[in-house]
C-alpha positions, -999 to +999 in steps of 0.1 A: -107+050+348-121+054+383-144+079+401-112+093+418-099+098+389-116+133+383-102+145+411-068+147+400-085+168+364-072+200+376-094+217+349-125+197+365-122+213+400-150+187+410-156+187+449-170+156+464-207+161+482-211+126+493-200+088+484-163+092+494-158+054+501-175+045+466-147+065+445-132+037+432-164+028+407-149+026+374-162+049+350-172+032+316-184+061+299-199+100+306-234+108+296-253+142+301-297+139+312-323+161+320-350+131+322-364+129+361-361+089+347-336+084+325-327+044+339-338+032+303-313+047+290-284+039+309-263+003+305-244+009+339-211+023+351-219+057+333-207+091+353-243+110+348-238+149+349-273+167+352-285+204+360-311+193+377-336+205+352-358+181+362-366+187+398-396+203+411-390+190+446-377+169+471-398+140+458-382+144+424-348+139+438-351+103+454-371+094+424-342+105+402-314+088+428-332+056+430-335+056+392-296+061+384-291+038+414-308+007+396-291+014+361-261+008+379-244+043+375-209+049+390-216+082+402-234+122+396-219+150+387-246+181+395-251+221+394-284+240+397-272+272+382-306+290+395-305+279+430-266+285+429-263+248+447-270+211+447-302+207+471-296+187+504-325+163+493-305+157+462-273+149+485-297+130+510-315+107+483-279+097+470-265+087+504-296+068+508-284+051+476-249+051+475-245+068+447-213+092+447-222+127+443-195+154+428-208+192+425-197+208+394-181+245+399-205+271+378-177+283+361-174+244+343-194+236+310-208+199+313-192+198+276-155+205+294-164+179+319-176+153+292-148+162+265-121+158+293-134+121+309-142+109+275-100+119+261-090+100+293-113+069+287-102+068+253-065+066+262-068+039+288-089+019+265-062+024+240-038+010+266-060-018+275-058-027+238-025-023+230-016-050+263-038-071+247-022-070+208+010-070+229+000-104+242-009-115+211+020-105+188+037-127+218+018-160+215+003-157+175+009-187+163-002-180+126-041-178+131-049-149+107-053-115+117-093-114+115-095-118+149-070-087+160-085-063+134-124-075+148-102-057+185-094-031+170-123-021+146-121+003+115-087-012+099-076-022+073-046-039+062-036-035+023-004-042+000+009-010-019-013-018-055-043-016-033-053-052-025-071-056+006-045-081+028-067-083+063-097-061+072-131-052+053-124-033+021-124+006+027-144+033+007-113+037-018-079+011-013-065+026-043-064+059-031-054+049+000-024+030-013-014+059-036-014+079-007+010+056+011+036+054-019+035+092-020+036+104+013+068+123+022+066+107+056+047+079+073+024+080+093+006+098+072-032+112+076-054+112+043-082+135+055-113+126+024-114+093+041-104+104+075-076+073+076-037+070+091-015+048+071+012+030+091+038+008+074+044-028+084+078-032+081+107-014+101+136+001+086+141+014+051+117-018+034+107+002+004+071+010+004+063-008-029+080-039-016+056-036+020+021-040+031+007-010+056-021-003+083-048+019+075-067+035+111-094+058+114-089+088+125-060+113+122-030+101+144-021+137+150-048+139+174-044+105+196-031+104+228+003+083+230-017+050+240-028+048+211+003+056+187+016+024+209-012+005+198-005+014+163+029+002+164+017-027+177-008-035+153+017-030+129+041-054+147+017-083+147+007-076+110+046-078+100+045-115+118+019-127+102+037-119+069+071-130+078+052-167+091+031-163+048+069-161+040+079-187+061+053-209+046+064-201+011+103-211+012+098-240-010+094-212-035+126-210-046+130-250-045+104-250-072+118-224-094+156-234-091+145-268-095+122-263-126+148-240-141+177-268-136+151-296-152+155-314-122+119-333-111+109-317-078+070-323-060+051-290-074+021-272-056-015-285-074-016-251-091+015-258-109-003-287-124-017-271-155-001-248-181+020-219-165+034-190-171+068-178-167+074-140-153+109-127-150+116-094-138+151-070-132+153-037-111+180-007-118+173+014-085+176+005-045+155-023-055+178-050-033+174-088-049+145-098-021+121-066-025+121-072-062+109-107-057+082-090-031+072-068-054+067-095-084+048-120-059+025-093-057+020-076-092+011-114-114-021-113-100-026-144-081-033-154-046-001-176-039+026-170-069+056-193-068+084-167-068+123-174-067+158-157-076+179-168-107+210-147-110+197-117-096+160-120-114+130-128-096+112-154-114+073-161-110+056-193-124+018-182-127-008-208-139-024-195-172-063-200-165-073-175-188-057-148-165-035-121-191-002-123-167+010-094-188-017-077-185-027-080-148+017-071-143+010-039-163-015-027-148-001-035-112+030-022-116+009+011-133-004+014-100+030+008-074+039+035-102+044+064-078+065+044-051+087+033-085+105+070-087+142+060-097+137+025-104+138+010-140+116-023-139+121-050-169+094-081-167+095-106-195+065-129-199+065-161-215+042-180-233+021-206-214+038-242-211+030-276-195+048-291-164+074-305-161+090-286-193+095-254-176+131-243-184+120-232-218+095-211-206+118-194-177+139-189-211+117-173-228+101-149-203+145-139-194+149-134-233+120-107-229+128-096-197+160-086-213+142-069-245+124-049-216+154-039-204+165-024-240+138+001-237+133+033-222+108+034-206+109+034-165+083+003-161+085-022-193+062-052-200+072-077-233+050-105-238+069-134-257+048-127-287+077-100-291+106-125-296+097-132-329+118-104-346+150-091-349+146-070-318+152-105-299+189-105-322+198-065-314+187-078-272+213-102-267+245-080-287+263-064-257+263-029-259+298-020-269+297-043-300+263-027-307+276+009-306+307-002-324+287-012-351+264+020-356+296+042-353+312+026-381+284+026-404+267+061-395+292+080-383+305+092-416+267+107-425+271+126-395+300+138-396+289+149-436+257+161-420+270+186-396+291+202-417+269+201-453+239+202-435+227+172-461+199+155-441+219+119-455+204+100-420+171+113-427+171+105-464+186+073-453+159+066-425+131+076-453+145+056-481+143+023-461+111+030-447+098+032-485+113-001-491+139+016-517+112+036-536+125+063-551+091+083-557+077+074-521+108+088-502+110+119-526+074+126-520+075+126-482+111+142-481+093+171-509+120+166-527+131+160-565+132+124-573+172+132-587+179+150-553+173+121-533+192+096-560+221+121-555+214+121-515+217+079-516+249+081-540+267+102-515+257+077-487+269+050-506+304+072-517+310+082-478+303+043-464+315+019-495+278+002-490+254-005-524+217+004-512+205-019-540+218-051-524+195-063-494+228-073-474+236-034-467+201-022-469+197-042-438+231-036-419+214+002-422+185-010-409+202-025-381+224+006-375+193+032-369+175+006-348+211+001-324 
């Protein structure tokens, strides 16, 4: 911004006194003074507005000219509000100088004068800036994005759980990135730490499978240079993730390749024991966001992630790091971006390279257990695959329904119309183990009511209760 500049500020109204041929000073920044001396305080291309409290005389002026003069000032803005005029030793000592001299109408608070050069300096600078990231998002060549957040200054740039991608870690990321799965639009201003969240990626990238940009300030307030630098920002950050993408195609190599048997060069972390991780998605959750959104949940720096038949499978080394725990807890926190998606992650048990099919086996086996369950977000370590859970899993569902209709559906039926509690009295019998005194104590019932209740099951479905072969088709049938 230059000293000509404020002539064009029609709310200014600043005349020029003297300096005409110097108005093309750039202005660097506006400070207000009273000091006759205030050079020690002044770096140089400042516009100095003063009412000329200082002056006693005419003596006083050329001491306070020649002051500003050596600080390098780019010019004075002035109004005695007692004398009702700048004084012609004032205009005199800054010809003598050079020193561009604007009067200030009396009408015009110094604060209007400072608030309105200091809005216009802080657009241009965000102009400046956003040439520059411009530039930059043209020629990065996959150096890191220290060096454009150190340009930009208070940013941050985080994944959706929270973790801290580029940038010095803010007050609170996890707030933060709640606030970015739960906005109802983006940008979005959270005003206890005073940030604007951006998203990386264009277009409808869900936000759990995306990284975003966090500036201070609230974005409702910037001038338009600024939201260009923003989008900017955000431009060069989605690069620099597409090029950590780029980097990690071999990914799926690994995975198909470990998954097929075949013997394929492995990164040195896949040198020790690893885990397997498969997960599934019911929800706009396409095939790629899903493996996105594992790479970042196992909780390591650099995951090897890849796509079998729809499922996005992660090989983790062990270390002592609980995968399923450090999964649970991440996908506890992308939670709120997760609203109508069903998430199913298996976890295997650790195994040692090169025999990794069986553990990509193992963790689909629980992945598909997961899936069984109802809840929105399910975790099954392999521990789990030990029981006849794993059996009821891999029965398709119409052989499963068939199956419970046929052997429950006449105690319903009896149930509805007799109102004879046979289910219950079945469901309590087994869960005693066939005690007769056990169930009729926690159904408070005679011990002949409930031998009369189990001989009607056994009338209405041709099964014997005493022989283990039925007692666990029932089983099987309340579980389904």
């Amino acid at each position: 911004m230059k000293l000509r500049s404020l002539l064009a500020m029609p709310g200014l109204r600043l005349e020029v006194v003297s300096g005409e041929d110097e108005l093309d000073r750039p202005i660097r920044w506006v400070v207000t003074t009273d000091l006759i001396d205030p050079g020690r305080y002044l770096r140089g291309g400042e516009l100095v507005l003063t009412g000329l409290v200082w002056r006693t005389g005419p003596a006083d002026s050329e001491a306070f000219a020649a002051a500003l003069a050596g600080a390098g000032v780019s010019g004075l803005a002035a109004w005695d509000l007692t004398l009702g005029a700048i004084p012609d030793d004032l205009v005199a000592a800054c010809r003598r100088h050079r020193l561009p001299l604007f009067k200030v109408p009396e009408d015009v608070a110094f604060a209007t004068v400072t608030e309105e050069v200091v809005r216009h300096l802080s657009g241009a600078r965000a102009a400046d800036l956003t040439a520059l990231l411009d530039r930059h998002r043209r020629l990065v060549e996959g150096t890191g994005l220290g060096a454009v957040l150190d340009l930009v200054g208070h940013c941050h740039v985080l994944a959706p759980t929270g973790r801290v991608v580029a940038g010095p870690p803010p007050a609170d990321p996890a707030a933060l990135a709640s606030a970015f799965l739960t906005a109802p639009r983006l940008p979005h201003h959270v005003p206890g730490q005073d940030m604007s969240l951006f998203p990386v990626s264009p277009g409808d990238t869900p936000r759990v499978a995306d990284w975003f940009v966090a500036l201070e300030g609230d974005f409702e307030d910037w001038p338009p240079e600024r939201h260009t630098m923003a989008g900017e920002l955000a431009a060069i950050v989605d690069l620099e993730r597409a090029r950590l993408r780029a980097d990690d195609r071999s990914s799926q190599d690994i995975v198909t390749a470990a998954f097929s048997g075949n013997d394929l060069p492995r990164p040195e972390e896949l040198a020790s024991p690893v885990v397997a991780v498969a997960a599934s998605a019911q929800g706009p959750l396409r095939p790629g966001e899903l493996r996105t959104v594992l790479a970042e949940v196992v909780g390591v720096p650099r995951p090897v992630v890849g796509l079998l038949d729809g499922e996005a499978v992660a090989l983790v080394p062990s270390g002592g790091l609980d995968v399923a725990a450090a999964v649970q807890d991440a996908l506890g926190l992308l939670a709120p971006g997760l609203a109508g998606t069903r998430v199913a992650v298996g976890v295997s048990g650790a195994a040692v390279p090169p025999d990794l099919r069986g553990a990509i086996e193992e963790a689909r086996h629980a992945r598909r257990l997961a899936a069984t369950r109802p809840s929105p977000v399910c975790v099954v370590r392999h521990e789990e695959l030990a029981t006849h859970v794993l059996l009821l899993a891999s029965v398709p569902d119409d052989v499963r329904q068939m199956f419970r209709v046929r052997l429950l559906d006449p105690l319903r039926s009896y149930d509805e119309v007799h109102g004879a509690g046979l289910v219950q009295t079945l469901e309590t019998f087994l869960r005693n183990s066939g005690s007769w005194t056990r169930c009729a104590e926690e159904l408070h019932l005679h011990v002949n009511s409930v031998r009369y209740r189990v001989q009607r099951i056994q009338d209405l479905t041709g099964r014997d209760l005493s022989r283990m072969e039925d007692r666990v088709d029932f089983f099987l049938a309340l579980l389904v």
